[in-house]
C-alpha positions in Angstrom: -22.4 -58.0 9.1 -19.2 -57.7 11.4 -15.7 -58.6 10.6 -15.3 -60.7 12.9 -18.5 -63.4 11.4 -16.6 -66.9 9.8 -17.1 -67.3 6.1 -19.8 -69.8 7.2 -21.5 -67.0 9.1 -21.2 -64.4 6.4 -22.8 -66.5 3.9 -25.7 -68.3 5.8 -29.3 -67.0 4.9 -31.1 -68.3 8.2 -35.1 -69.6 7.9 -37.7 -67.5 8.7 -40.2 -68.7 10.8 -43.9 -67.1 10.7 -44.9 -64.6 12.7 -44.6 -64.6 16.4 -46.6 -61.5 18.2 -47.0 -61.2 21.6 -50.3 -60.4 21.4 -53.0 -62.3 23.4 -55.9 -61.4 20.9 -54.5 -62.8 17.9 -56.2 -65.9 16.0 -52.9 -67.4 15.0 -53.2 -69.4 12.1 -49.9 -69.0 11.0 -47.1 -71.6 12.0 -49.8 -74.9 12.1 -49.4 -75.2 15.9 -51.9 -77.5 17.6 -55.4 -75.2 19.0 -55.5 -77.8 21.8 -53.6 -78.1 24.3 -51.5 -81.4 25.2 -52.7 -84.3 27.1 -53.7 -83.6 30.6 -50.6 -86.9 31.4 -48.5 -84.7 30.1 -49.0 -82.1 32.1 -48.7 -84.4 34.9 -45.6 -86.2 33.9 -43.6 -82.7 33.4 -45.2 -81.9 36.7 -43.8 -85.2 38.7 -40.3 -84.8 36.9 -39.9 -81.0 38.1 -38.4 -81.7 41.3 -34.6 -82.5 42.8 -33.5 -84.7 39.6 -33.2 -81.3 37.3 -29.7 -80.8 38.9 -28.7 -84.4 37.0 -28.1 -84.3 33.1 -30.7 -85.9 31.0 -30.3 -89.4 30.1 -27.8 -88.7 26.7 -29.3 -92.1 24.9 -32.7 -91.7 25.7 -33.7 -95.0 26.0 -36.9 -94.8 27.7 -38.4 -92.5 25.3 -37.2 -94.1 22.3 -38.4 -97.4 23.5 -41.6 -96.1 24.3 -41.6 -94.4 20.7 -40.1 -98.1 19.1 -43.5 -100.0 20.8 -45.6 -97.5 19.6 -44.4 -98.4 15.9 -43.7 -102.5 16.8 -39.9 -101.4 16.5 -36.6 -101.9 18.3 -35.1 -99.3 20.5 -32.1 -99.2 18.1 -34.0 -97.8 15.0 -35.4 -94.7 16.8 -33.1 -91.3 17.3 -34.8 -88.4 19.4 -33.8 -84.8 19.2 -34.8 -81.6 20.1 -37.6 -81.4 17.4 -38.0 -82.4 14.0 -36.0 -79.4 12.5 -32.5 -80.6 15.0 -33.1 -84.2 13.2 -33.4 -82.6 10.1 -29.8 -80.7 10.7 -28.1 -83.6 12.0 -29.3 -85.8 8.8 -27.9 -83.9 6.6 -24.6 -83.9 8.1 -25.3 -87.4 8.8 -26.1 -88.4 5.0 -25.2 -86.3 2.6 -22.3 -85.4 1.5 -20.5 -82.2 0.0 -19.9 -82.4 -4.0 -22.9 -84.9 -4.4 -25.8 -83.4 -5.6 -29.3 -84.0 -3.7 -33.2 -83.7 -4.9 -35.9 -82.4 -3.1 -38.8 -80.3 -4.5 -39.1 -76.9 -5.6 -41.9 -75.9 -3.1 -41.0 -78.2 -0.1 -40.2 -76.6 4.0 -37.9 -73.9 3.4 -35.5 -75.2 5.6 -34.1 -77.6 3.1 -31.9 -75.0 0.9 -30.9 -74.1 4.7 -29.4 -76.5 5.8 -28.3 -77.8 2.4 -26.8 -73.9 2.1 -24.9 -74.2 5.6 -23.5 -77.4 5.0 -22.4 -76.7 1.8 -24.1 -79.6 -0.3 -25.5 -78.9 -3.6 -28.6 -79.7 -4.9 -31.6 -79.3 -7.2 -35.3 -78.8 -6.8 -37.9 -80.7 -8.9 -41.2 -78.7 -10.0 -44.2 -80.2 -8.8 -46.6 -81.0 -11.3 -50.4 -80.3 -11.5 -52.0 -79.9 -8.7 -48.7 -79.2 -6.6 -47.7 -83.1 -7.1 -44.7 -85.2 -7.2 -43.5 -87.6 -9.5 -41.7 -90.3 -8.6 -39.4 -90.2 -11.8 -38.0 -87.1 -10.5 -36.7 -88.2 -8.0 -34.8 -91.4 -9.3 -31.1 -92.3 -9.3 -30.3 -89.2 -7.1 -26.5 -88.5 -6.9 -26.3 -87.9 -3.5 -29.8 -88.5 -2.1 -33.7 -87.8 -1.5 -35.5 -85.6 1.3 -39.5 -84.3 0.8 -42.2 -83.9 3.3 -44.8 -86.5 3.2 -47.8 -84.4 3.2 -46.0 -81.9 2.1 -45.4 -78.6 3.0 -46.9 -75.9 2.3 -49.6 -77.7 0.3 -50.6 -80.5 2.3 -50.5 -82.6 -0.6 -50.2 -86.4 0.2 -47.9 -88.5 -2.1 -49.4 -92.5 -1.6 -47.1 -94.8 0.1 -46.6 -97.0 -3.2 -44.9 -94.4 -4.9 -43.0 -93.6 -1.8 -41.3 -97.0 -1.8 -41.1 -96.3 -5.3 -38.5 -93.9 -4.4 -36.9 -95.3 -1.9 -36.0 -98.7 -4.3 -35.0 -96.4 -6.8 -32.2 -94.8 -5.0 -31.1 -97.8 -2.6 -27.3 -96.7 -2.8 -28.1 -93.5 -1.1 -30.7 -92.3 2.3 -34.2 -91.4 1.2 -35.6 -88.9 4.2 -39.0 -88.7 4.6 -40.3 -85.9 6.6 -43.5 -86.8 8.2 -44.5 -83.9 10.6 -47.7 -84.0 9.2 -48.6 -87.4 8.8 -51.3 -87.7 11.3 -54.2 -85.4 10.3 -53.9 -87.8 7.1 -57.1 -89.8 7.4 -56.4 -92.1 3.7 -53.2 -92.8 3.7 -50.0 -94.3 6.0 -46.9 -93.6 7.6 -44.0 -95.2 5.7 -42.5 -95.8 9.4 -43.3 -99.9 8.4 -41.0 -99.3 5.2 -38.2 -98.9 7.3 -38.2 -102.4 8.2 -37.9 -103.5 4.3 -35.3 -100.7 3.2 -32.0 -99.7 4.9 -31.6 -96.6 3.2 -35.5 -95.0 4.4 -35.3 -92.9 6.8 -38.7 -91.4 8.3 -38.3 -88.2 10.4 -41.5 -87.1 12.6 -42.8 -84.6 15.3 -44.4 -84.3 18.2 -45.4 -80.4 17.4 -48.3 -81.2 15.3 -50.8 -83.8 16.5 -49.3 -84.3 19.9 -49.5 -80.5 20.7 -45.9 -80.3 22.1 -44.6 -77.8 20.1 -43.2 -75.8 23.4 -41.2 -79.0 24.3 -39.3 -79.4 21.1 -39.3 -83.1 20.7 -38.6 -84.4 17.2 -37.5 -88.4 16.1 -36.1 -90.3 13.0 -37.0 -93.7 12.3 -34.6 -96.3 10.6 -32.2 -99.3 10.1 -29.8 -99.3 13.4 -26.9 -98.0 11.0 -28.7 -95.2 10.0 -29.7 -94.1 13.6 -26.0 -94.7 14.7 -25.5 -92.3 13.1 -27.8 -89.7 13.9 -26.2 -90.1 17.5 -22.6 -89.8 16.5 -23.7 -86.5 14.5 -25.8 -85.7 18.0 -22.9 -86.6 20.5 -20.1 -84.4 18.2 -22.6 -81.5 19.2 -24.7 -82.1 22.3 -24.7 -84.5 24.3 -28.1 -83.5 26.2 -30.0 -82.3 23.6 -33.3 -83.0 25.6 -33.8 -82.1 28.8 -36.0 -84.7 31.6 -39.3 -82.7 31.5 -39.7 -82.9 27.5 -38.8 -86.5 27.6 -41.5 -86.8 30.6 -43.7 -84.8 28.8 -43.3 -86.6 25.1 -43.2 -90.3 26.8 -46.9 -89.5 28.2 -48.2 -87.7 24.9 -47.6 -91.3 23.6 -49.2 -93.1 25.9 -52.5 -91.3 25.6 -53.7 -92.7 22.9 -57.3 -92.8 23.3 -56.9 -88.2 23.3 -54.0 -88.0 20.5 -57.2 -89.4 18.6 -59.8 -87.3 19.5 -58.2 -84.3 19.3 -56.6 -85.1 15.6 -60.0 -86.6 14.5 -61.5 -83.1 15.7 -58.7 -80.7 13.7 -59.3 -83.1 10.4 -63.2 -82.5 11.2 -62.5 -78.7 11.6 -60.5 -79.0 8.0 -62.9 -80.9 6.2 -65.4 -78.3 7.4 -63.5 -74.9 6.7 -62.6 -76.3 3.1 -66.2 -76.1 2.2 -66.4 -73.0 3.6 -63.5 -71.4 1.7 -64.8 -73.0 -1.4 -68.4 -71.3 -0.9 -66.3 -68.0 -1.3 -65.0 -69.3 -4.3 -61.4 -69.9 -3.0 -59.4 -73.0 -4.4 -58.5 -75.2 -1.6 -56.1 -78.1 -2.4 -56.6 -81.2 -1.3 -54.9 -81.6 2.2 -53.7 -83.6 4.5 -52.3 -81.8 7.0 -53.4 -79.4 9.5 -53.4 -76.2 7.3 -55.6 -75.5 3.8 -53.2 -73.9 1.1 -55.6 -71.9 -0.8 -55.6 -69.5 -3.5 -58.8 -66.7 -4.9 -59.0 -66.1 -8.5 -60.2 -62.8 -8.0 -58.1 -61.6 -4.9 -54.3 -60.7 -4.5 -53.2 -62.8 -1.7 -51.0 -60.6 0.0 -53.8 -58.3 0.1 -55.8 -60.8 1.9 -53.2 -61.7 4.3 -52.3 -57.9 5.1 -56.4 -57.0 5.7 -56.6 -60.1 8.2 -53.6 -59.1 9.6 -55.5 -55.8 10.6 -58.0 -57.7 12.0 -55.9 -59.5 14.2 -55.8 -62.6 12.4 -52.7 -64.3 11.3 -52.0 -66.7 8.2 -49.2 -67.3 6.3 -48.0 -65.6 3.1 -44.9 -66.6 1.6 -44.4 -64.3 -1.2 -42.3 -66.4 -3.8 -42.9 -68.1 -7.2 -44.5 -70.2 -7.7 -46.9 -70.0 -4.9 -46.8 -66.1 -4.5 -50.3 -66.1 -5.2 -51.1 -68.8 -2.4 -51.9 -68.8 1.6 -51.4 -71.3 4.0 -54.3 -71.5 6.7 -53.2 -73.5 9.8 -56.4 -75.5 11.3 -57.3 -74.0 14.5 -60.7 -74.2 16.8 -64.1 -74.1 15.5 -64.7 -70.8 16.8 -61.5 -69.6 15.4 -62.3 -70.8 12.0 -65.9 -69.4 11.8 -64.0 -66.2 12.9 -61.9 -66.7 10.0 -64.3 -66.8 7.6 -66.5 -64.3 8.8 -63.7 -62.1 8.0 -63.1 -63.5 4.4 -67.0 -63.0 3.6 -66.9 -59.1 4.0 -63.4 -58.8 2.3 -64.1 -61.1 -0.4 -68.0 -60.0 -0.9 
């Protein structure tokens, strides 16, 4: 820590991201990236934007991508904000909404970034324990002083609150923004967005990414959904730090992810196959697998120490996640990757576990 670090500095306790090795023979199944790879459009689109227009600045409203994104969800322009991913939105929302003194209420095992940003920008706030089955009430979350944010699945679980008790919480807190924090959303195959909420409630707003299920986690592209106030501002947050926050090839790139409908489908109806699959597998080796609707299995052995299982993987060049904190210290998070990778996987778990 030098002398010379701000009080703001001195006191920040950064996220920590999973493991990034630059090894080429690693099964990464770590940080829930997409095992495909992106649209072959969007390959092309980043490909026919590389040329002479790169010495111009990025368009700093993004209007053709956030139309694009607003006809995708039967929207207006003005109720979409794009950033540079899900995690910038994230920052700029709670600048954007919550306020310092005024407590806020998200839950106890939720994406660690939360108690970040909360931490940096100095707003207070309380975690709710999940119930059985890692599950959230909606009672906990009512009248919240200074407002709402969870992951919907969420994270690390992959549990899936329905979208009746999501409005639930939304009504019950109209005087302040409800955040929603959809990154996952996608590889749920029984359940809905709560994007079409935003049309009935001024205070919702639903955050999402283009990481996940549109493989585009090297392009950074995140959005919010919401009522035109709420998304004003987002950009007034965005424009008081970058004006450019997304350069032309990731809005070239994420414009044609979109538009490729017919293999955003194919490739997330494969991973939720692959899930489905691997589940039974795990639970063959008598591994408890909650229920998931994400792209990772959060799983848990009754007979074996979980950071021993994620430290004999890791010899083995395989990489999940292990978080190492109650309450879920004796839990692993297994991001979805190919078939092959997965039958790998569990190759490895039979002669550890046998």
């Amino acid at each position: 820590m030098s002398k010379f670090w701000s009080k703001l500095a001195q006191e920040a306790t950064p996220y920590i991201p999973g493991e990034q090795l630059n090894n080429t023979d690693i099964i990464k199944l770590n940080t829930n990236e997409n095992p495909y790879p992106p649209s072959p459009k969007v390959i092309e689109a980043i490909q026919a934007e590389a040329g002479e227009s790169l010495r111009l600045y990025p368009s700093p409203s993004m209007d053709t991508l956030r139309q694009t994104i607003a006809n995708y969800h039967g929207l207006d322009k003005g109720n979409v904000f794009v950033g540079n991913g899900s995690d910038e939105v994230l920052a700029f929302s709670f600048i954007g909404f919550f306020n310092p003194k005024e407590e806020i209420v998200f839950p106890e095992v939720t994406y660690s970034f939360y108690p970040v940003y909360a931490n940096l920008f100095q707003i207070p706030y309380k975690t709710v324990a999940l119930h059985d089955g890692f599950t959230l009430h909606v009672e906990d979350f009512s009248g919240a002083e200074g407002g709402v944010i969870f992951p919907n699945p969420n994270a690390p679980t992959g549990v899936y609150l329905p979208l009746e008790q999501v409005e639930q919480i939304v009504r019950e807190n109209l005087n302040k923004v409800v955040i929603i924090d959809e990154a996952y959303i996608d590889f749920a195959t029984k359940s809905a967005s709560a994007i079409p909420l935003t049309k009935k409630y001024d205070n919702l707003l639903v955050i999402q990414t283009m990481s996940k299920s549109r493989a585009l986690a090297g392009l950074r592209i995140g959005f919010a959904v919401g009522h035109e106030d709420l998304i004003e501002a987002l950009m007034r947050m965005k424009d008081s730090f970058n004006s450019y926050p997304v350069d032309r090839l990731a809005m070239a790139g994420a414009q044609a992810a979109i538009e490729d409908e017919s293999y955003f489908k194919q490739q997330t109806k494969k991973i939720i196959e692959i899930r489905e699959r691997t589940k039974r597998s795990l639970e063959k080796l008598n591994f408890h697998v909650l229920p998931s609707a994400a792209n990772f299995l959060f799983v848990t052995h009754p007979k074996q120490d979980a950071k021993t299982l994620y430290e004999k993987l890791r010899e083995q060049n395989i990489l999940i996640r292990y978080f190492g904190r109650p309450p879920i210290e004796k839990y692993l998070r297994i991001s979805i990757g190919t078939s092959e990778e997965m039958n790998q996987l569990i190759d490895a778990l039979k002669k550890i576990c046998h």
